[in-house]
N, C-alpha and C positions, 0 to 999 in steps of 0.2 A: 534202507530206503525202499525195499521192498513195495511195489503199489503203486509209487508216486508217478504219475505221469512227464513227461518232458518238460522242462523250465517250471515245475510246479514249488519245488523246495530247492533248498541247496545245503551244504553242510561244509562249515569249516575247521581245519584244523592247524593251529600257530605253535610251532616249535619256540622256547626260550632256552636259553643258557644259564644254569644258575652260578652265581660267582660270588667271591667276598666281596663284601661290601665295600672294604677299605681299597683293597688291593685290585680288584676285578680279576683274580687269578681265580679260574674254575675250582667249583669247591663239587665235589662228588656226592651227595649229599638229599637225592631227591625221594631215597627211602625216608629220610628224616621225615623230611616234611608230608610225605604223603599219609605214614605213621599217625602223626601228631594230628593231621588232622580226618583221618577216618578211626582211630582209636586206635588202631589195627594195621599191622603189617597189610599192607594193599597194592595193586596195579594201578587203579584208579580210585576215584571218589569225586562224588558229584557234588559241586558249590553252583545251587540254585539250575541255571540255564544253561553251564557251565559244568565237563567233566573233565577232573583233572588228571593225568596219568606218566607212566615212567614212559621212559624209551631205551634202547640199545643201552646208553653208556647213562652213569648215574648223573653227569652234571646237566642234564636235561630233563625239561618237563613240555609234556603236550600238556593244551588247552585246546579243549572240543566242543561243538556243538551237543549239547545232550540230547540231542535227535533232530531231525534233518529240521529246517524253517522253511517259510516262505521268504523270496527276496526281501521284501517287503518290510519283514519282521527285523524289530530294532537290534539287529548279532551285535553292531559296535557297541550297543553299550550292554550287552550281556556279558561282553569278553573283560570291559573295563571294568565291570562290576564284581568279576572274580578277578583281575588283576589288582584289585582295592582290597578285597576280602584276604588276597592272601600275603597282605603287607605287613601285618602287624609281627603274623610268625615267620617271615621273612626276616625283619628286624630283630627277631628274639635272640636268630641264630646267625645274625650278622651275616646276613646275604643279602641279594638281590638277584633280581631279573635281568637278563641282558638281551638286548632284541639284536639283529640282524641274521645273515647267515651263515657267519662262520667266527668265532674267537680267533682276535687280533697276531696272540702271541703264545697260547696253548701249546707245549708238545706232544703230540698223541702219544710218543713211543713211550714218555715218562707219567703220565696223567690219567691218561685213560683207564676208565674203572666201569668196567662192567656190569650190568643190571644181573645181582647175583640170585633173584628169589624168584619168582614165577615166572614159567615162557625160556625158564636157565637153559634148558635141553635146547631149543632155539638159538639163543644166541648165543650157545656155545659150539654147537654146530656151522651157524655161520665164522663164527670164529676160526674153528679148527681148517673148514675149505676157506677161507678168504681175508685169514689176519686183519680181524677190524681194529687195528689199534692206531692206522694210519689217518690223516685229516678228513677221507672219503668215510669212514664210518665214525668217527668219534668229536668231528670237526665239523656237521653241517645240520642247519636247521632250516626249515621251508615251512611255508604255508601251502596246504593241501584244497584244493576246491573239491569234492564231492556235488556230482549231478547225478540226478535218475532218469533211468528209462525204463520203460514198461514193457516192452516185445522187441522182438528182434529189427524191427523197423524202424524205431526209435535208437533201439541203440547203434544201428547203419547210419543213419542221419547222425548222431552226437561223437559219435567216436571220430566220424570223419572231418568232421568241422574242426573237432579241437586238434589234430593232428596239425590243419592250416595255423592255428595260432601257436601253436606250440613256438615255430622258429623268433614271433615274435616276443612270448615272455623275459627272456632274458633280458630284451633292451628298455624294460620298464621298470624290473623288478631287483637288477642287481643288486646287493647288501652286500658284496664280499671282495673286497680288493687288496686285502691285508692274509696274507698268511704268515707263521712264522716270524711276525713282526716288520714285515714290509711289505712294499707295493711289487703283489704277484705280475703285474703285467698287463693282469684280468681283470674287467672289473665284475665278472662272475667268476672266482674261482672255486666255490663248491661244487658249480657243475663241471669242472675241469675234471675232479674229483668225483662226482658222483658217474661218471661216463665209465674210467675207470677203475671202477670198485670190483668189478667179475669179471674182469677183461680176460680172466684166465677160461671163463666160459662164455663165449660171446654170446650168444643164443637169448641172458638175460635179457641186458639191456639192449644190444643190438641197434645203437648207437644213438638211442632216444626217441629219436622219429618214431614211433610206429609204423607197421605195414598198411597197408590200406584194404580195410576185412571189413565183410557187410553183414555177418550176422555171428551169435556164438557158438554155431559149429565150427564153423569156418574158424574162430579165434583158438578154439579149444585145438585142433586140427591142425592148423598152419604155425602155433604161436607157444601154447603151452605146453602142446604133448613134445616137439622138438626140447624145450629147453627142461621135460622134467626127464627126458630120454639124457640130455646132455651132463646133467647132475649127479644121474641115480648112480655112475661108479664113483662118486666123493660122496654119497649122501643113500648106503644102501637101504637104508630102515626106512628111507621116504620121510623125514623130517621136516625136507622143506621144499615138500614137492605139493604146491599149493601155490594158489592164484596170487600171493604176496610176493612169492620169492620176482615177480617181474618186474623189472626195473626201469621200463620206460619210461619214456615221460609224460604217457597216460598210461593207465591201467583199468579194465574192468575189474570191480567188485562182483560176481553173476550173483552170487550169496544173497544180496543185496538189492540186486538192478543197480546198480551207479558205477559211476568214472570217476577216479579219482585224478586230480591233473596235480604234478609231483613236484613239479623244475623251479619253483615262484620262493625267491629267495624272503624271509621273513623280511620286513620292514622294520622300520622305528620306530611305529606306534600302530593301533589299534584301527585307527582310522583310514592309512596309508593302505594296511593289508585289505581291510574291507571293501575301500573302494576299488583296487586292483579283482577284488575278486566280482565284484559286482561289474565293473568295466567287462569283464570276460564272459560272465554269464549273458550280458544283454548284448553280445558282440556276437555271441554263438547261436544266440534267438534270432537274430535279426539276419543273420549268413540262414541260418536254419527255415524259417518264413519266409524269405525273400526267392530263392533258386535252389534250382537239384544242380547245378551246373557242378559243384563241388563232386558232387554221388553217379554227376555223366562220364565226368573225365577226371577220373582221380589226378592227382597232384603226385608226381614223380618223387618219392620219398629223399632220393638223393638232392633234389631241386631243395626240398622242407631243410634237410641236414645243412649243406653247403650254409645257408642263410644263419641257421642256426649255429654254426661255428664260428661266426660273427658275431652275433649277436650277445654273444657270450662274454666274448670279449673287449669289443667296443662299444655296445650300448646303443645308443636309441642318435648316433649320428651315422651307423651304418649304412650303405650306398643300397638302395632298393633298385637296381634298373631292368629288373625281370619281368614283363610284360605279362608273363601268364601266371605269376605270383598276384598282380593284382588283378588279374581277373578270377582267382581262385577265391580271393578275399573279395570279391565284387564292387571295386572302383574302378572305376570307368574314364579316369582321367591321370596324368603323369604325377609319377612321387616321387622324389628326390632322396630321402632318407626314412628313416622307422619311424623316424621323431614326427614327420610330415604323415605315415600311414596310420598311427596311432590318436595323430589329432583327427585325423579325418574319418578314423573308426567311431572314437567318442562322440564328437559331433554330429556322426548319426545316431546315432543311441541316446542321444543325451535327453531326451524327453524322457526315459525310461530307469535316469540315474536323481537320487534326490540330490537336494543343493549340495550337502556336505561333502559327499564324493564327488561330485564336477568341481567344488572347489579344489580340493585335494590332488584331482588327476594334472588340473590345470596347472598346479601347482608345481607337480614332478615334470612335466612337459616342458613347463618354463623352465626352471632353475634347473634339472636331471634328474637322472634317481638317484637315489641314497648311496648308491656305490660314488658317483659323478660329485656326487655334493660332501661326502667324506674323502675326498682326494682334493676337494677345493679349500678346505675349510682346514687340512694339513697341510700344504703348501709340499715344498719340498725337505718337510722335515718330517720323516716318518720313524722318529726315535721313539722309543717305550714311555717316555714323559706327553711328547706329545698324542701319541695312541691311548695313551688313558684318559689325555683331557679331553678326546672327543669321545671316547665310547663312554665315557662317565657322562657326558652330554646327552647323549644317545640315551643311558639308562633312565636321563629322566623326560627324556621325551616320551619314552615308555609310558613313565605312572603319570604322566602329566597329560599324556593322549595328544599331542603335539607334531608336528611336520619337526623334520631336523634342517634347521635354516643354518647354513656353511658363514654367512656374516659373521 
């Protein structure tokens, strides 16, 4: 993203699960397919608008922007249009797609299969410091937002902004309330998991919030050199002493100029994810255009966290009663819960969102998120019979490009 000015492009990237078709039990398998359809043992391969690639563990595939878009530019149906193209040798080999963000009834200690061909030395490295065989590495999928900045003024204004929304993704975007074949408790529990994945080096993630840093000395300085200081006696060759290894829940790309924001649990469909992501970019413009008030008086990270370790867990009826929370987010009038601060984020923006996403957001707002509406739609039967008839629902709200309606 190199170039792109502020809110000029964005780029997204949607995590799927792949699994048997009959059974929904992960099938390891995404060398197959990426093989069969680049000719060629690969990492990725490009369908049309759409790149497709491995990740960590084999029962997963990214789907990427093949270079950054404008908001503007039709992403939902570039993503659908490789999720149609790659059905046929999905069916050859008796799989499927599975969306959310985490597998229902997976065990990692017995499943989990490693991405053994390119990038190996990576994530065997990780492997070796931080045993990724547990549900925080082998167990979570997310939809990544990608924004650019251009200088370091740019990237002081965007890093700070999405630090404030960061506490609220969780209560819109949950997909995971099922681990090990029941109700975790959470109805985010990949980030329960993704918080502690390096807990043994806290310096990574450093508990998701970010600090609050106004240019990339300052990031490189305060944020990287500590946590590539904190690794180098697990990691002496410096294998993963690079801007990836950080695990917050934003991260700069400098490589690039962009931000990647991390914590956005995948959705049901193609359309859910997109408007969630288009909801955040015109939230972050419109905080961004509107005041420096954010960039006067930073926002106490602990204030960000607190909210956020709610949010996590209960979702979008969480109690907002922190006064200088909405004056950080620039509402100027009382809010009662996230569900209240998110209708009233959209509704300013909503000139800037096309029809199909205001439909869609309206739509989680009303009914809940996808975590909220797969705990309604199980009742209090959360048996393996009843967890496949809904994630088998789920799968094809997927190819069908569909809301997941709990009726």
């Amino acid at each position: 993203m190199s170039s792109f000015p502020l809110f000029s492009v964005m780029g997204i990237e949607i995590e799927y699960m792949l699994v048997d078709s009959e059974t929904l039990d992960v099938r390891p398998e995404s060398d197959t397919l990426l093989q069969a359809l680049a000719g060629k043992l690969c990492n990725e391969v490009e369908l049309g608008e759409i790149a497709v690639s491995n990740e960590l563990v084999m029962h997963v595939l990214e789907l990427k922007n093949n270079g950054p878009k404008p908001p503007d530019a039709p992403i939902a149906q570039h993503f659908q249009q490789a999720l149609d193209s790659l059905q046929p040798l999905l069916v050859k080999h008796h799989l499927q797609l599975l969306p959310t963000g985490a597998h229902p009834w997976m065990n990692p200690a017995q499943e989990t299969r490693r991405w053994p061909h390119g990038n190996r030395d990576i994530y065997h490295q990780f492997d070796k410091i931080f045993n990724c065989q547990g549900h925080g590495w082998s167990n979570l999928q997310s939809m990544h937002i990608n924004l650019p900045f251009a200088n370091d003024d740019e990237f002081n204004q965007l890093h700070n902004a999405i630090r404030l929304i960061l506490p609220l993704l969780p209560a819109i975007s949950a997909s995971t309330p099922f681990l090990d074949g029941q109700f975790t408790g959470m109805l985010d529990s990949r980030l329960d998991f993704y918080e502690k994945n390096q807990q043994n080096i806290p310096s990574i993630c450093a508990g998701v919030i970010p600090e609050f840093v106004s240019s990339e000395g300052e990031y490189r300085d305060r944020i990287l050199a500590p946590m590539y200081r904190d690794i180098s006696a697990f990691d002496p060759e410096g294998i993963l002493q690079h801007e990836w290894l950080n695990s917050r829940g934003v991260i700069p790309k400098f490589e690039y100029n962009a931000l990647e924001i991390r914590i956005m649990d995948t959705q049901e469909c193609v359309d859910a994810d997109i408007a969630l992501a288009k909801a955040v970019f015109a939230i972050l413009q419109y905080w961004q255009q509107r005041s420096p008030y954010y960039l006067d008086k930073p926002c106490d990270r602990l204030r960000l966290k607190a909210l956020y370790d709610q949010t996590r867990i209960k979702g979008l009826d969480v109690a907002v009663a922190d006064s200088e929370l909405l004056r950080q987010w620039q509402i100027n009038k009382p809010m009662s819960t996230c569900r209240q601060v998110w209708s009233h984020l959209i509704e300013q923006v909503s000139p800037s969102l096309d029809a199909n996403s205001q439909r869609t957001l309206e739509y989680i707002l009303s009914q809940g998120n996808l975590a909220e509406r797969m705990l309604r739609a199980c009742g209090n039967d959360h048996s393996k019979t009843n967890l496949t008839r809904i994630y088998r629902q789920l799968g094809h709200c997927l190819m069908s490009n569909q809301v997941f309606n709990p009726s």
